[in-house]
C-alpha positions as CSV (number, residue, x, y, z in Angstrom):
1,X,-29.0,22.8,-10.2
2,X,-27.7,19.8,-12.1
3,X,-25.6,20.5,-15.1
4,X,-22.5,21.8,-16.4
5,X,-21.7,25.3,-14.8
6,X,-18.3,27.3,-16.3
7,X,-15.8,29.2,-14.2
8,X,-15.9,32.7,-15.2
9,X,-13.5,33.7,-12.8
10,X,-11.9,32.6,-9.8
11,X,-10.6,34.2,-6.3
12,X,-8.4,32.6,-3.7
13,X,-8.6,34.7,-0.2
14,X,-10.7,37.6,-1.7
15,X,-8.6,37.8,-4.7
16,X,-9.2,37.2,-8.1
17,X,-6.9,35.0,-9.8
18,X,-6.2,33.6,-12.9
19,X,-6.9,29.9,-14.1
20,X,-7.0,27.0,-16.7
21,X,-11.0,27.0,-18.1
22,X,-12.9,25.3,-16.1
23,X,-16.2,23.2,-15.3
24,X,-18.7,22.7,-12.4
25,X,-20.3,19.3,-13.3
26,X,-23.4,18.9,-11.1
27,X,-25.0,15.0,-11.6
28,X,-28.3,13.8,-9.1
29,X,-27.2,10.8,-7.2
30,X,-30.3,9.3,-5.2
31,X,-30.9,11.9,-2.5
32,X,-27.4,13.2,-2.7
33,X,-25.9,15.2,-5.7
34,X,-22.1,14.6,-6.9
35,X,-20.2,17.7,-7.8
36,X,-17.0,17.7,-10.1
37,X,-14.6,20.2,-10.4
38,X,-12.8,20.2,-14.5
39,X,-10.1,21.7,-15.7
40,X,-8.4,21.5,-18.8
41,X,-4.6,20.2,-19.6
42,X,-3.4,20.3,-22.9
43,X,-7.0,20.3,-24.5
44,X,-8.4,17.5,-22.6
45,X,-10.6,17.6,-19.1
46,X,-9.3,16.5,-16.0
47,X,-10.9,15.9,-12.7
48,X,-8.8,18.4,-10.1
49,X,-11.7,18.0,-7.0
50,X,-15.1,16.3,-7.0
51,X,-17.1,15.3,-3.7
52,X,-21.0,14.0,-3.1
53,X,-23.4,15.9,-0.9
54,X,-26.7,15.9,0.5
55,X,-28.6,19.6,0.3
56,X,-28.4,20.1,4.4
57,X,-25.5,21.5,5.2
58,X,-23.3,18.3,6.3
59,X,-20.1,18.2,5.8
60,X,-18.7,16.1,2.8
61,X,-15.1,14.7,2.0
62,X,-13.6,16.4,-1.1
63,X,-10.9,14.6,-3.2
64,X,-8.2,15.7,-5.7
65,X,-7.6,14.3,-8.6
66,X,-5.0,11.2,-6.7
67,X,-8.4,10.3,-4.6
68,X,-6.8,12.0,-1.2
69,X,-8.8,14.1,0.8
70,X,-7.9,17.6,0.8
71,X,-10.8,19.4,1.7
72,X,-14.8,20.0,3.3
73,X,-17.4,21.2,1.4
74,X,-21.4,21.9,2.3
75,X,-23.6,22.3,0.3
76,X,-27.2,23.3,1.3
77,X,-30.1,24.7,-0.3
78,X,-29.2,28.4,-0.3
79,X,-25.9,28.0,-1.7
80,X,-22.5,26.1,-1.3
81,X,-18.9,26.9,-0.1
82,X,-16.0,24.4,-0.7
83,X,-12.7,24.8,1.5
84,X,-9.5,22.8,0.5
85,X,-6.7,22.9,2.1
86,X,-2.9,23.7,0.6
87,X,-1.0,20.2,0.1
88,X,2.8,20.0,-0.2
């Protein structure tokens, strides 16, 4: 699981949208893995969301870019789902 992943395409509520290219970094972290989310602005990568999560379902912080919470995400061994929230 740990590597770099690309975005193929994205959806947001069960549609498809559109969006910079981006990268799923996956890095082991002891028993935990850290997931990054990168985009790219004006050729060069930029963190937009990253959070650190054990492979059982709990719930872990995700951060923006500014280090400010702005969503859950869990992670367990079938699969993963991230929810953010909108922030104004």
């Amino acid at each position: 699981m740990a590597g770099k992943w690309r975005l193929k395409h994205q959806e947001v509520v069960g549609k498809e949208t559109g969006s910079n290219p981006r990268a799923l970094v996956i890095t082991p972290s002891g028993k935990s893995l850290e997931f990054a989310f990168i985009v790219t602005v004006n050729n060069a990568p930029v963190v937009s969301l990253k959070f650190t999560s054990l492979l059982d379902g709990a719930e872990a912080m995700i951060a923006g870019s500014d280090g400010k919470k702005i969503g859950i995400a869990k992670v367990a061994a079938e699969g993963f789902q991230v929810q953010t929230s909108s922030r104004g």
